[in-house]
Every structure is written in structure tokens, then in C-alpha cells.
Residue, then its C-alpha position, 0 to 999 in steps of 0.5 A: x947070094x943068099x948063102x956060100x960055102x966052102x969045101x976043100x977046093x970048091x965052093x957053093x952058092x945058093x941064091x936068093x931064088x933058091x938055086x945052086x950054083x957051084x965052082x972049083x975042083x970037080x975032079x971026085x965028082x964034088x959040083x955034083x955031075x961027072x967029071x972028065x978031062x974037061x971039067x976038073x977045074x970049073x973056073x966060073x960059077x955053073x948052076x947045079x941041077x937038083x933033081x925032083x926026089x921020088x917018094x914011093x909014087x908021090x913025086x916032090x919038088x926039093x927046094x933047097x935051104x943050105x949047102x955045105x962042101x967038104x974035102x971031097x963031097x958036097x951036100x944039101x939040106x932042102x925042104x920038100x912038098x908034093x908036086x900037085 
């Protein structure tokens, strides 16, 4: 692992190739995709989807640095660059 943190009821991870994983409560939404019946208690890792961020016509890839959880919300932190 390259980083992990905590919110409330979840947690982040972010790996040494860069990409996101998440476990824990999903019931607001927090591992970043909608949550029903079936997926508010996540009780293994599963990888969180970032998307490609579209500035005005110019499309980025978003490589993330840091994550944080809170109470019910998860953010991340990441560095962009033009998709050639």
C-alpha cells in the first residue's frame, strides 16, 4: 500500500500503482458509487473507478496522490495532465 485512510465507517487505499481501492460502509454513497441493498457493507477491498476529468475540450487523465475519509464522504487529492 502506498497510502491508507479512515473515515467514520470506511476506509481508502491507494496502491503503489496508484489506484483506489475502498472497503467499509457504503450506505451514504462514501466508496464512491451508488449504494442499495446490497452493497451497504463492503467487506472486502474493491477497486474505486476515478473518471477522466474534462476541462472545457481538452480531456485529462487524474492520477491520484492522496486520499482522505470523513464521517460520510470521501475525497481525493490528484495531479492531472493532457490525454495526448
Amino acid at each position: 500500500m502506498a497510502q491508507i485512510s479512515a473515515g467514520s465507517l470506511h476506509s481508502l487505499f491507494i496502491t503503489k500503482d496508484g489506484r483506489v481501492f475502498g472497503c467499509g460502509s457504503n450506505s451514504k454513497g462514501q466508496l464512491g458509487f451508488k449504494s442499495d441493498e446490497s452493497n451497504k457493507l463492503v467487506g472486502k477491498p474493491v477497486e474505486i473507478k476515478i473518471a477522466q476529468v474534462a476541462a472545457s475540450s481538452e480531456k485529462l487523465n487524474a492520477n491520484i496522490i492522496s486520499v482522505k475519509g470523513g464521517s460520510l464522504y470521501s475525497m481525493a487529492i490528484c495531479r492531472t495532465k493532457p490525454i495526448n
